[in-house]
N, C-alpha and C positions, 0 to 999 in steps of 0.2 A: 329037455325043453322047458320042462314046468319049474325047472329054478333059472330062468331068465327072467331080468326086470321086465314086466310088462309094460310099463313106461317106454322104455329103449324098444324093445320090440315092436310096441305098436307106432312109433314113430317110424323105425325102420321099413315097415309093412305101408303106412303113409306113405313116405316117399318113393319106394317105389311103384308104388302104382300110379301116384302122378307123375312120374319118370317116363312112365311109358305113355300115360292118358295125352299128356301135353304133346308128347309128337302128333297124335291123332287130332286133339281137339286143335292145334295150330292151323295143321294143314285144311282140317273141315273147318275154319271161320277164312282160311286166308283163299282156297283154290277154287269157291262161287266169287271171286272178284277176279282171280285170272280169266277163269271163263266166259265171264263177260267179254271182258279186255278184246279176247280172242274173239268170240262169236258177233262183237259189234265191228272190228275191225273187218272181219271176213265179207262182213254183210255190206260195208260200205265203201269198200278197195274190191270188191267183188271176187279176192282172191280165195279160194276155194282152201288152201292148203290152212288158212287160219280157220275155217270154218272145221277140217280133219283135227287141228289141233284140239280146239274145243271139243270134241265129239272122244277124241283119245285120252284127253285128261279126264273127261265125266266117267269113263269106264271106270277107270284105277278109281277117282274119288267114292264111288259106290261103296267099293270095296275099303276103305280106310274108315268111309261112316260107320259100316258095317262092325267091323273089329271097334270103331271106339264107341259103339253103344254098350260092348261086352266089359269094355272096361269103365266107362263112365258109372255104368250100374252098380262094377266093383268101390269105386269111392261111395257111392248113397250107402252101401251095404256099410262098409268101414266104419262111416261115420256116428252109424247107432251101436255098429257092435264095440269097434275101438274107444271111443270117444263119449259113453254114454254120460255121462256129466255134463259134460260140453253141449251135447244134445237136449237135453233135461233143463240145464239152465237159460241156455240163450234159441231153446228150437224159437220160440215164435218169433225172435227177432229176424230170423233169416229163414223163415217157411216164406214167404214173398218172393224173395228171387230165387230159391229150389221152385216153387209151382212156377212163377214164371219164364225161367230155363226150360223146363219141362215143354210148355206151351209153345216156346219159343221152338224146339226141335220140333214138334208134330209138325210145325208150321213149312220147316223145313224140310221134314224128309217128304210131306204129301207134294209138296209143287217139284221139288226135286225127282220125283218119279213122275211127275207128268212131265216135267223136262222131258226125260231119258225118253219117252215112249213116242213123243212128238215130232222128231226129227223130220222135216220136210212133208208136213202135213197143215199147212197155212200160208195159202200164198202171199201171206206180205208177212217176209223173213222174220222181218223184226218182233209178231205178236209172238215167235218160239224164242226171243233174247230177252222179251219182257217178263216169263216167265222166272228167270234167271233173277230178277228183282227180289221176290217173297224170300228165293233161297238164300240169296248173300245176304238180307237182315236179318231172315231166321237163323241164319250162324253165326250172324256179329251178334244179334238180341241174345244170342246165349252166353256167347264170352261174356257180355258186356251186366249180364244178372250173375253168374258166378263171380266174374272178377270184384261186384259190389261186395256179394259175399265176405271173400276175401277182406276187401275194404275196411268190412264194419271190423272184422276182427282187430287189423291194426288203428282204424281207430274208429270204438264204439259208438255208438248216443243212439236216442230215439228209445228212449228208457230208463225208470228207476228201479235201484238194486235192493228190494227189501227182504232183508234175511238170507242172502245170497240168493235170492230168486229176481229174474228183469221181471219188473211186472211196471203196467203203466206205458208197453209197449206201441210203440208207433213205426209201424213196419216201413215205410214211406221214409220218414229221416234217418231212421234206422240203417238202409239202402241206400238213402241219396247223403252219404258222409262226405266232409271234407278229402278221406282219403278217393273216393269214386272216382272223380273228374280224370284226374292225373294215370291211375291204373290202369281204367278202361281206356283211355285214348293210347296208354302204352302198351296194352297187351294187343289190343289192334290193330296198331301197325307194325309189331314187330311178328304180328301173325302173317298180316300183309306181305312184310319183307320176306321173312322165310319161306313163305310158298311160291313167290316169284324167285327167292334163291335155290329152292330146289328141282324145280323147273328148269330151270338154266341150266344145272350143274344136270340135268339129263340133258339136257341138247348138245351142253359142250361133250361130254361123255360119248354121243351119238360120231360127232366130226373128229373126234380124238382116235373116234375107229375106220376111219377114212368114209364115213356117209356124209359124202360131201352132195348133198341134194338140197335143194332148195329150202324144202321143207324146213330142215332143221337150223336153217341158218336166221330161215326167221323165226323160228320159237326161239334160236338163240337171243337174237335183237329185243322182240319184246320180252322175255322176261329179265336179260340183263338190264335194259332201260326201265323196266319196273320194278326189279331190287332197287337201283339207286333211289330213286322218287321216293318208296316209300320208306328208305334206310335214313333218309335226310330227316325224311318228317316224324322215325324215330327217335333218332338225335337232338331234334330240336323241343320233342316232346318228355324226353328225357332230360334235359336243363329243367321244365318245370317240375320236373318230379324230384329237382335236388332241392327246388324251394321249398320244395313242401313238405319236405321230411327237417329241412333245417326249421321249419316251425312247428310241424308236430308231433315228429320223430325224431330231434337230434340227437338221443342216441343212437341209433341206429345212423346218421351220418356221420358219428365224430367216429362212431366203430369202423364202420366204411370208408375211411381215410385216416385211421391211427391219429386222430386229432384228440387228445388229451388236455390241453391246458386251453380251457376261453380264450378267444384273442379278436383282433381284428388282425389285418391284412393276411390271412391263413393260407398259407402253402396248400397247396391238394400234392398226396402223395400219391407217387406211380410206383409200387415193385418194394423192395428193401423184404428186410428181416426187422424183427423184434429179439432183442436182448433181456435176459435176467430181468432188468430195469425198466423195461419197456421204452428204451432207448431206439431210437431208429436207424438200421445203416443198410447202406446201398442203394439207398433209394434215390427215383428221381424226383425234386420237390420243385414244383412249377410255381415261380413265387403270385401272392395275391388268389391263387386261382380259385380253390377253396371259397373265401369269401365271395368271389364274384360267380361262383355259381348259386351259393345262398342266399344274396343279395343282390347282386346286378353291380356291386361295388366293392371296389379294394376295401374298405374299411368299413365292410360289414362284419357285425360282431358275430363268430361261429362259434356255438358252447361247446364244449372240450365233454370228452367224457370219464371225467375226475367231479363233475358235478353230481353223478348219478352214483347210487349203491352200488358195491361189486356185484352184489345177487343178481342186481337187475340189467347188467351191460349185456350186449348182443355179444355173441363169440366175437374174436376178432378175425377169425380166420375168414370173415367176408368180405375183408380186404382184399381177397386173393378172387373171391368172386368178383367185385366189381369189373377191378384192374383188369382181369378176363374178359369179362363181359364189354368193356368198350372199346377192347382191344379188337376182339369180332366186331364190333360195330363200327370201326374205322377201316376194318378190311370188306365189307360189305359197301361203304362210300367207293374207297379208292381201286378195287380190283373194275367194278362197271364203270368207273369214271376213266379208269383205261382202256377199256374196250368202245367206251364212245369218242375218245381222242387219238384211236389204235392206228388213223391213216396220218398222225403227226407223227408217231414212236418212227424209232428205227426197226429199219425189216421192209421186204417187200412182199411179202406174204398177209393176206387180208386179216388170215385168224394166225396167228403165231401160236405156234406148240406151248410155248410158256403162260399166253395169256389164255389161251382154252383149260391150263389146267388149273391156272387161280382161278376160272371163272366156274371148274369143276367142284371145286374145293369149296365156293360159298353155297352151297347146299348143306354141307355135312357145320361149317360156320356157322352160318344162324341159327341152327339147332343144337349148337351149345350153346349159343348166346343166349336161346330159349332156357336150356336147363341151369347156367348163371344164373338168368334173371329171375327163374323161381328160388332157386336155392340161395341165391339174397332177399327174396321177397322173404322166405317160410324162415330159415337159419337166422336173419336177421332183427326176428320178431321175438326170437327167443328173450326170454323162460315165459313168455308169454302164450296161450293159446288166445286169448280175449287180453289187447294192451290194457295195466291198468286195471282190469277186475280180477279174471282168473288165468293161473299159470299152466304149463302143458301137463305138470304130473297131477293136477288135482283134477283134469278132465278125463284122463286117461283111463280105462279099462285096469282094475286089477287081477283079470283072466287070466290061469297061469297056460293059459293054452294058444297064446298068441306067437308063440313060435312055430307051432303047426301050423298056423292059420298063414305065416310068410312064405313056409315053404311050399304050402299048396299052392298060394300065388303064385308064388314065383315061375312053380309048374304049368301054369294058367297062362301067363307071358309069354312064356317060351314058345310054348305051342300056339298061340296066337299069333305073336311075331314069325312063327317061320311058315304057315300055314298061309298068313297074308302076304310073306314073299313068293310064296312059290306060284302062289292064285297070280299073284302083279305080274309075274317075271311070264307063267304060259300065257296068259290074256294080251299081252304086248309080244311075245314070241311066236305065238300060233298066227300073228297076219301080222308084219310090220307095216311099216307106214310106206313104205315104199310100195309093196306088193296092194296095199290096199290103195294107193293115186293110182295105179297102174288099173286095177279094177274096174275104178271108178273111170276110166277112161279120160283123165285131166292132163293137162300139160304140165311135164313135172316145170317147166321154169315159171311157169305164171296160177298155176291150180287152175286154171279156166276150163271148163267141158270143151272137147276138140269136135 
């Protein structure tokens, strides 16, 4: 192990541990807004079975904060022990939104547990759905101080570089960078979407095993109708994030579409191979498209990236990210935009076996589009750790012990991910949701107390 680049290794050890964080931290900023959804519905259709939903998803969420507090810890830990350059040089620029992440969870997990423990102890519903508030900003205000994080890295300010040291630091602009706007509104609602796709992809799961109850038919509806919703407003939030890298990042978009020579009216490329020469074949090329997602216009000039030193070009292999990445994102519009036109399809069957299992399928979907879109966030950024000032081997750990340090991770994951399934799978197995309406003595077709 001690003759491994530690460079390589501690990148390695990086990403997976954000490999696993990100399923955690998505579904803890996306599933305090399902539960709203759910508990305001219940309360104002008076249907009992949305108010069960809510109640069933707070169980499982406990349990997923739980396991990503163990991993969130592991990235603060990484990033003094991997990363201690990086830490050394730019800590006070991004001490501001680590404390205020920080602040952000306390905020979240206290009213979150006053949630869990209040259930039906205040006669007017709605002061236990108002509680619900604190927790869905205390999980967006965290995504939304890390993801600045991130921000400042690909692009810095709020400081001067003297002697390789930021001094002169202003933590505030620091944070509030041109990159912010566009990330945090992207990483939120494809949190959004994801949680309501994995939601779904339990309900369709649920009717795919013949429980055909009420119940699940409406967790199916509202979380299919809330993939789409917030899938759109990813899409569309995701056109300004191609503005924005065509001004402050084109490398990283001429790499993200194999656009090598400046032009105007720029093809966007879909799929192909790269040649010897860096020739392109097989690909699909959408004429203009390119430019007019950089500019709004066919004859927006897109810079090529033959402008930029070799040293410093992002891999290209993120083309294969993107391409990925939208490709989930166009199956996440069109599988719910099926199931909400399903009484036009052919078939006389309300749920068709084929559209319960596309609509199975967008759960395990968006959670690649998740891990896409980091691994074109982080890969994309490359050789850079800080755009611009400092690269990833000069921040890196020269520890020759960081290969031990992966494999005990790794050991760390394992048993956390399986620990956390088997906790989800007996807590949802020991009372299902049928046996618990039946309890509760409600009418399975309307949830109403009989």
């Amino acid at each position: 192990m001690s003759t491994l680049d530690p460079v390589l290794m501690s990148r390695i050890l990086t990403a997976v541990t954000l490999f696993v964080h990100i399923v955690l931290a998505t579904i803890g900023v996306g599933i305090p807004v399902m539960l709203a959804l759910a508990e305001w519905r219940g309360i104002r259709t008076g249907d009992k079975h949305y108010i069960l939903l809510a109640r069933r998803w707070a169980r499982g969420f406990v349990i997923t904060v739980a396991v990503g507090v163990v991993t969130g810890t592991a990235i603060g830990l990484q990033l003094s022990l991997l990363w201690p350059t990086f830490m050394k040089v730019a800590g006070r620029a991004i001490a501001l939104p680590l404390f205020m992440e920080t602040f952000a969870f306390f905020v979240e997990a206290i009213f979150l547990g006053i949630y869990l423990y209040t259930w039906d102890r205040f006669k007017n519903k709605y002061t236990h759905l108002l509680l619900l508030i604190p927790v869905a900003i205390g999980s967006s205000a965290s995504a939304v101080f890390i993801t600045s994080l991130n921000a400042f890295m690909n692009q810095p300010q709020g400081f001067e570089l003297v002697d390789g040291v930021f001094t002169n630091v202003n933590p505030f602009l620091a944070m509030f960078n041109p990159a912010t706007p566009s990330k945090v509104a992207h990483v939120l609602a494809s949190a959004y979407t994801t949680s309501a796709a994995v939601l779904a992809s339990i309900a369709a799961f649920s009717l795919l095993r013949r429980k055909d109850h009420p119940y699940f038919k409406k967790a199916l509806k509202l979380c299919v109708i809330s993939t789409f919703v917030f899938a759109m407003t990813t899409i569309l939030i995701g056109d300004f994030s191609g503005k924005f890298l065509a001004k402050f990042q084109p490398e990283k978009l001429a790499a993200m579409e194999w656009h090598f020579d400046t032009m105007t009216e720029a093809p966007l490329i879909y799929g192909g191979v790269l040649d010897e020469n860096n020739d392109i074949k097989y690909a699909l090329k959408i004429p203009y498209a390119l430019s007019i997602l950089a500019g709004n216009r066919p004859n927006t000039e897109v810079i090529g990236l033959n402008e930029f030193p070799e040293e410093e070009r992002p891999p290209l292999m993120i083309h294969y990210f993107f391409d990925l990445k939208v490709t989930n994102g166009v199956l996440l519009v069109l599988i719910p935009l099926m199931f909400m036109l399903r009484k036009r399809l052919p078939g006389k069957k309300p749920y068709p076996t084929w559209l319960l299992i596309g609509i199975f399928a967008l759960g395990p979907s968006a959670m690649v589009a998740i891990w896409l879109g980091w691994f074109l966030a982080e890969v994309g950024r490359q050789p850079w750790i800080v755009r611009g000032y400092m690269k990833v081997a000069e921040a890196a750990t020269t520890s020759p012990n960081v290969g031990w340090m992966l494999l005990l991770f790794i050991l760390l994951y394992i048993v956390l991910a399986v620990s956390a399934v088997k906790v989800l799978s007996r807590l949802f197995r020991s009372k299902s949701a049928e046996e618990e309406i039946a309890q509760l003595g409600w009418d399975p077709e309307g949830g109403r107390g009989q």
